[in-house]
C-alpha positions, 0 to 999 in steps of 0.5 A, a space after each residue: 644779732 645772729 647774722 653778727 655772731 655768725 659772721 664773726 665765727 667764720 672770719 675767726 676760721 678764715 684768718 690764720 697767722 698765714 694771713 695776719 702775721 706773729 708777734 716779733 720773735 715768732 714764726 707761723 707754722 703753715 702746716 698747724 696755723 700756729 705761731 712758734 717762739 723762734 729758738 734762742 741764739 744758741 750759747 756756742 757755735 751750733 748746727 740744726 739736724 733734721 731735713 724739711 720739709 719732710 719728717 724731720 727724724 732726728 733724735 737728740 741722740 744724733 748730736 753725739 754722733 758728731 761729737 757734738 751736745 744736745 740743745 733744743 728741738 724745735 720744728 722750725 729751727 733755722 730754716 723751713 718748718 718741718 711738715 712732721 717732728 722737729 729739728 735738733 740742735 747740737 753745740 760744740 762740747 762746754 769743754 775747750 782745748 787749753 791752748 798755750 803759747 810757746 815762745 816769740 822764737 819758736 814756731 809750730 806748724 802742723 800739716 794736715 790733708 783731712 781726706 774731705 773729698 765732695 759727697 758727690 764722690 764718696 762717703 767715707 765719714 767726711 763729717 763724723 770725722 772733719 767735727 771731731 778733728 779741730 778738737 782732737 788736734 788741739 787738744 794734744 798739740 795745745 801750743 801749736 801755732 799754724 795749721 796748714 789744711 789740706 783736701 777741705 773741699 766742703 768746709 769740713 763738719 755742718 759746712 752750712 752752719 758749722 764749719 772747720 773755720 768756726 769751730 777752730 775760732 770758737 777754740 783761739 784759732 780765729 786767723 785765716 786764709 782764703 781757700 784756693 779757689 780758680 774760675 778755671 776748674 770745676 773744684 776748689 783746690 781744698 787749702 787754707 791755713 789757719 792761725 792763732 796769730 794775725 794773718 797780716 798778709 795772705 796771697 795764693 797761686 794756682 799751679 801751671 803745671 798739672 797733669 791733664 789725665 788725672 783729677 787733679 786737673 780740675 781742682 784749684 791745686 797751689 800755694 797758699 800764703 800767710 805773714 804771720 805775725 807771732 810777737 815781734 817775730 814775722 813768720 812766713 808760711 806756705 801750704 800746698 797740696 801737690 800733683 797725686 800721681 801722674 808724670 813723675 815731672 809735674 811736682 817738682 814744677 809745681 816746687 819751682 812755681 811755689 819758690 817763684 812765687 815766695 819770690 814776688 813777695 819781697 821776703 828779707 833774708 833775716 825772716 823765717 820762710 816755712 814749707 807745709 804740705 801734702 807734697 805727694 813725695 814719698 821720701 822712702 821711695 826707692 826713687 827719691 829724685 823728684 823729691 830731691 829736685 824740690 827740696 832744692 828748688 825751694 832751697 829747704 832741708 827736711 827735719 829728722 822726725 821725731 816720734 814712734 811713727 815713721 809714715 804719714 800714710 800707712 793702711 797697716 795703722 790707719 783705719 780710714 786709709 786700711 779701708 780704701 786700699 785694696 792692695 798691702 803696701 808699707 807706710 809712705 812719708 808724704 806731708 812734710 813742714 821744711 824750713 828754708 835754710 836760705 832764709 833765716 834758718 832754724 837753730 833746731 828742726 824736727 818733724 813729728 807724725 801726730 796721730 789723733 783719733 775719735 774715741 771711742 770708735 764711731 759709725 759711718 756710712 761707707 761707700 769708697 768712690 760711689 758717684 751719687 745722684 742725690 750727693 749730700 749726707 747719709 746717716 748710717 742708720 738710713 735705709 740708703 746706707 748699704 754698708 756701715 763701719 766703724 772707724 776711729 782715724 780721723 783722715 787717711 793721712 797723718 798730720 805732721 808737725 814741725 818744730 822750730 826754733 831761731 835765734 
């Protein structure tokens, strides 16, 4: 009888949840042989903080650093267990932006490079910044109806779990381009349009035209292209992020190429063609022939603006932007929303420069164009973090916003 009993005490040490496995909606934990209760789905879109299989360190009060709420900890959350501590989960905030529709005859396109450059480059707020921003854009501009986005190169916010594309669907905004990618370069070129309306046919073109001695050479910089269906109304929207420096020739090129392209797709002159973009022309330039030359290639007109501010790119009013510039230099007009008047034009056109902000001010972890070994996401409270600032812009560009209206 005691042989028995002691025979059932040592298989009753041996055999762990390792070796038999948990009960369906539970998961063992290697580091204390127990069974969890795995997490519920959380009720919105939702991101996990806390890295494994080290001490997971992360407190509730992190998801505000994303502008995000706290939901649960747990230790396992929706990848490996953590050796020591638990994760945290954090959900988009219970409160929406109120989106309104304007009429059938009237687009609103907005134009925005985000500044979301690789970690691999620098640490310049990518995430603090890229989770607030669909909010913060929305939210003041509520009847907006495409959003062309430029230099989203990582998916903006928790790419992995909690993207730029899953929280704008959360907000009404679930139509979307593919990002412009190439099996040629290195890099994606970062642009994508988002829509509140169906995205009945969509294309890209990689440029041909790029200058070999700058860093645009290896990103997929193009067009993209999206049919929009808005009501009974086909819309035809472009957004491109062109050449940054190099040969003063290589932008209105890359125009030519955007009109060639507009050109296989068969478009009928009774519908509104719409141009959005980082086009890297500064039209309060002394020189302003390039930007001429694609003005016309594209057979477009630049709206007046409308609105306090006169510059899309201006270190004197933009924080992120202050902090990247070494030299002073005045605002530069740079992203443009242009309607093609060769098409069906426009009754009424202008451009506004938006400027939205996180308040209150917020930290990051800065290090402007710092090459990495271990490139990934640094907290500004890690002992990494060599230098922290707080910031409220959300990119170094503004965005802008075209308003149009047809008969």
């Amino acid at each position: 009888m005691k042989i028995i009993l002691i025979f059932l005490s040592i298989v009753s040490v041996v055999f762990t949840c390792q070796d038999t496995g948990c009960p369906d909606g539970q998961s063992c934990n290697p580091y204390t042989d127990q069974c969890v209760v795995d997490p519920p789905p959380p009720a919105r879109p939702a991101a996990w903080l806390g890295d494994e299989p080290d001490f997971c360190n992360r407190s509730p009060d992190d998801c505000k650093h994303f502008n995000l709420e706290y939901d649960i900890s747990h230790p396992k959350g929706d990848g490996d267990f953590c050796e020591n501590g638990t994760k945290i989960r954090c959900l988009i905030g219970e409160n929406k932006p109120e989106l309104e529709n304007s009429p059938d005859n009237e687009l609103r396109v907005i134009a925005y490079n985000v500044f979301e450059r690789s970690f691999q480059i620098t640490w310049d707020g990518q995430r603090e910044r890229t989770c607030r921003l669909p909010f913060e854009l929305l939210d003041k501009n509520r009847d907006v109806d495409v959003i062309t986005f430029q230099e989203v190169f990582m998916g903006g916010c928790f790419a992995e779990s909690l993207n730029i594309r899953q929280i704008l669907t959360y907000y009404g905004f679930p139509y979307f381009t593919d990002l412009l990618e190439s099996d040629d370069v290195p890099s994606n070129g970062g642009i994508f349009i988002a829509s509140k309306w169906p995205i009945v046919e969509q294309d890209m073109h990689i440029y041909n035209a790029s200058d070999e001695n700058t860093w645009d050479w290896f990103a997929a910089k193009g067009v993209s292209y999206a049919k929009i269906k808005k009501g009974d109304t086909f819309y035809h929207v472009t957004g491109t992020h062109m050449q940054a420096g190099g040969s003063s020739d290589i932008k209105p090129k890359q125009c030519q190429e955007t009109a060639d392209f507009l050109k296989t797709k068969s478009i009928p002159q009774s519908e509104p063609i719409v141009y959005s973009g980082d086009f890297n022309l500064n039209q309060w330039s002394s020189n302003t022939e390039a930007l001429k030359q694609c003005v016309q290639f594209l057979d477009a007109e630049i709206p007046p603006n409308e609105g306090p501010l006169n510059a899309t790119s201006d270190p004197n009013t933009n924080d992120v932007l202050n902090l990247t510039t070494s030299n002073p230099r005045p605002g530069s007009w740079l992203d443009y929303v242009m309607p093609n008047i060769a098409h069906k034009r426009p009754t009424s056109a202008v451009q506004i420069v938006l400027k939205p902000i996180g308040t209150p001010a917020f930290p990051v972890c800065w290090c402007e164009q710092c090459i990495s070994l271990d490139p990934d996401y640094i907290y500004p409270d890690d002992e990494d973090c060599d230098r922290v600032e707080r910031i409220q812009d959300l990119s170094d560009h503004y965005p802008v916003l075209g308003v149009f209206k047809y008969d």
